[in-house]
C-alpha positions as CSV (number, residue, x, y, z in Angstrom):
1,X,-58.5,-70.7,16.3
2,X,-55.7,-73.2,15.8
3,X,-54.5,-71.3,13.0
4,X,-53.8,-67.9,14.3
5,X,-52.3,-69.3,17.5
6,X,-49.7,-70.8,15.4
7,X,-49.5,-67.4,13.7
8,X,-49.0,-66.0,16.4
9,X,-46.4,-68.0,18.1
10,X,-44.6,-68.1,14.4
11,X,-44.5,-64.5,14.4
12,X,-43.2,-64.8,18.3
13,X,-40.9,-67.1,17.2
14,X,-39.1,-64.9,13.9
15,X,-39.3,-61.9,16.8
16,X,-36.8,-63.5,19.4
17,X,-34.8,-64.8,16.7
18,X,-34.2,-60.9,15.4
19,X,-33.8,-59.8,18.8
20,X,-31.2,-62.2,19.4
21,X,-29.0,-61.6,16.2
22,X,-29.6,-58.0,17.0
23,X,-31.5,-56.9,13.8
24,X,-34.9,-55.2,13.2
25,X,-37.7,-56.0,11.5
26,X,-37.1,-56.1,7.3
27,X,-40.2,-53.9,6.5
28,X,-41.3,-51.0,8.4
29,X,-44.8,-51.8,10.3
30,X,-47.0,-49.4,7.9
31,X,-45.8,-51.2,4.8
32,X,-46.1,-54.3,6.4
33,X,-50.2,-53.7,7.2
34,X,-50.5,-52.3,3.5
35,X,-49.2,-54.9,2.5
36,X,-51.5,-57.3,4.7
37,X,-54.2,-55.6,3.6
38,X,-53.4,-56.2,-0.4
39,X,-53.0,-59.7,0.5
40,X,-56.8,-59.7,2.1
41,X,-58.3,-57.7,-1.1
42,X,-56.2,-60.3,-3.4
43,X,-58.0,-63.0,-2.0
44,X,-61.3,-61.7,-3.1
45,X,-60.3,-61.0,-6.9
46,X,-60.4,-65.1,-7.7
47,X,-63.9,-66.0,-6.7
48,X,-65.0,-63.4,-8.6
49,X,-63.2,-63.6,-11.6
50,X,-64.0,-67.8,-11.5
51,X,-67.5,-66.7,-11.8
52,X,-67.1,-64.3,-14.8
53,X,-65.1,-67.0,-16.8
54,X,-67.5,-69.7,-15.7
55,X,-70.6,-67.4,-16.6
56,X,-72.0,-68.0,-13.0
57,X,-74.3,-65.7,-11.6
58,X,-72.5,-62.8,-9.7
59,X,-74.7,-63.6,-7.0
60,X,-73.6,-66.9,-6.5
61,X,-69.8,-66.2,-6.3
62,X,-70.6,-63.7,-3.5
63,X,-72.8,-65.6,-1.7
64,X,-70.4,-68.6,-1.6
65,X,-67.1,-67.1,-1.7
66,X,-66.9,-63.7,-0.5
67,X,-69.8,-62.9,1.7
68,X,-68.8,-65.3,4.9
69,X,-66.7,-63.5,7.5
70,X,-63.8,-64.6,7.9
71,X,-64.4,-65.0,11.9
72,X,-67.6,-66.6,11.5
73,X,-71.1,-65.1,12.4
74,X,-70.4,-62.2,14.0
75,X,-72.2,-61.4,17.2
76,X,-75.3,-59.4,17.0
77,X,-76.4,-56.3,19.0
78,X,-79.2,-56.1,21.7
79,X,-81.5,-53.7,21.9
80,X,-81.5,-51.2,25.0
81,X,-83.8,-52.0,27.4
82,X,-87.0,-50.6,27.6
83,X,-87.2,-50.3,24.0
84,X,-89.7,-51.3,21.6
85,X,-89.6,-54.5,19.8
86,X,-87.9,-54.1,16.4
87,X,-91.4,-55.2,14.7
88,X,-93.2,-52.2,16.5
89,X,-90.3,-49.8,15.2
90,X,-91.9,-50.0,11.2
Protein backbone atom coordinates (compact mmCIF):
# COMPACT_ATOMS: atom_id res chain seq x y z
CA UNK A 1 0.00 0.00 0.00
CA UNK A 2 3.00 2.23 0.75
CA UNK A 3 3.85 2.18 -2.73
CA UNK A 4 0.89 3.68 -4.46
CA UNK A 5 0.43 6.24 -1.70
CA UNK A 6 3.70 7.66 -2.70
CA UNK A 7 2.48 7.38 -6.27
CA UNK A 8 -0.05 9.06 -5.59
CA UNK A 9 1.27 11.94 -3.70
CA UNK A 10 4.27 11.97 -6.52
CA UNK A 11 1.75 12.39 -9.03
CA UNK A 12 -0.05 15.17 -6.62
CA UNK A 13 3.08 16.64 -6.31
CA UNK A 14 4.19 17.03 -10.45
CA UNK A 15 0.25 18.35 -10.62
CA UNK A 16 0.74 21.55 -8.39
CA UNK A 17 4.01 22.13 -9.74
CA UNK A 18 2.31 22.35 -13.49
CA UNK A 19 -0.50 24.27 -12.17
CA UNK A 20 1.78 26.71 -10.70
CA UNK A 21 4.09 27.37 -13.69
CA UNK A 22 0.90 27.47 -15.64
CA UNK A 23 1.45 24.52 -18.11
CA UNK A 24 -0.60 21.31 -18.84
CA UNK A 25 0.06 18.00 -18.70
CA UNK A 26 2.88 16.76 -21.58
CA UNK A 27 0.79 13.80 -22.89
CA UNK A 28 -2.84 13.83 -23.44
CA UNK A 29 -4.63 11.45 -20.73
CA UNK A 30 -5.68 8.60 -23.50
CA UNK A 31 -2.04 8.28 -24.55
CA UNK A 32 -1.00 8.38 -21.25
CA UNK A 33 -3.34 5.13 -20.15
CA UNK A 34 -2.14 3.41 -23.50
CA UNK A 35 0.75 3.87 -22.64
CA UNK A 36 0.26 2.58 -18.86
CA UNK A 37 -1.20 -0.21 -20.22
CA UNK A 38 1.95 -1.18 -22.60
CA UNK A 39 4.06 -0.79 -19.58
CA UNK A 40 1.68 -3.51 -17.61
CA UNK A 41 1.79 -6.04 -20.80
CA UNK A 42 5.73 -5.39 -21.00
CA UNK A 43 6.09 -6.59 -17.69
CA UNK A 44 4.71 -9.93 -18.50
CA UNK A 45 6.94 -10.56 -21.72
CA UNK A 46 10.30 -11.32 -19.41
CA UNK A 47 9.01 -14.18 -17.20
CA UNK A 48 8.03 -15.72 -20.10
CA UNK A 49 10.68 -15.38 -22.36
CA UNK A 50 13.22 -16.40 -19.07
CA UNK A 51 11.40 -19.62 -19.18
CA UNK A 52 11.71 -20.32 -23.01
CA UNK A 53 15.57 -19.60 -22.88
CA UNK A 54 15.98 -21.52 -19.67
CA UNK A 55 13.81 -24.47 -21.17
CA UNK A 56 11.42 -24.31 -17.95
CA UNK A 57 8.24 -25.56 -18.14
CA UNK A 58 5.62 -22.91 -19.30
CA UNK A 59 3.73 -23.87 -16.44
CA UNK A 60 6.12 -22.91 -14.06
CA UNK A 61 6.88 -19.35 -15.37
CA UNK A 62 3.08 -18.69 -15.05
CA UNK A 63 2.54 -20.05 -12.04
CA UNK A 64 5.37 -18.10 -10.45
CA UNK A 65 5.56 -14.97 -12.32
CA UNK A 66 2.48 -14.09 -14.03
CA UNK A 67 -0.43 -15.72 -12.42
CA UNK A 68 -0.42 -13.63 -8.83
CA UNK A 69 -2.53 -10.44 -8.89
CA UNK A 70 -1.00 -7.80 -8.59
CA UNK A 71 -3.37 -6.66 -5.56
CA UNK A 72 -3.13 -9.84 -3.82
CA UNK A 73 -6.02 -12.49 -3.50
CA UNK A 74 -8.82 -10.95 -4.63
CA UNK A 75 -12.02 -11.17 -2.66
CA UNK A 76 -14.34 -13.87 -3.42
CA UNK A 77 -18.16 -13.79 -4.07
CA UNK A 78 -20.98 -15.14 -1.72
CA UNK A 79 -23.54 -16.95 -2.77
CA UNK A 80 -27.23 -15.43 -2.49
CA UNK A 81 -28.95 -16.58 0.27
CA UNK A 82 -31.21 -19.21 0.15
CA UNK A 83 -29.22 -20.96 -2.36
CA UNK A 84 -27.94 -24.24 -2.59
CA UNK A 85 -24.49 -25.19 -1.60
CA UNK A 86 -22.15 -25.10 -4.50
CA UNK A 87 -21.57 -29.03 -4.04
CA UNK A 88 -25.35 -29.64 -4.51
CA UNK A 89 -25.23 -27.43 -7.79
CA UNK A 90 -23.20 -30.56 -9.86
Amino acid sequence: MKPYLLSLGAGLLVGVFYSLVNVRSPAPPVIALVGLLGILIGEQFPPVIKSIWLKAPAAQSWLDQVKPHMFGHLPKGQPPAGSPPPAAQG
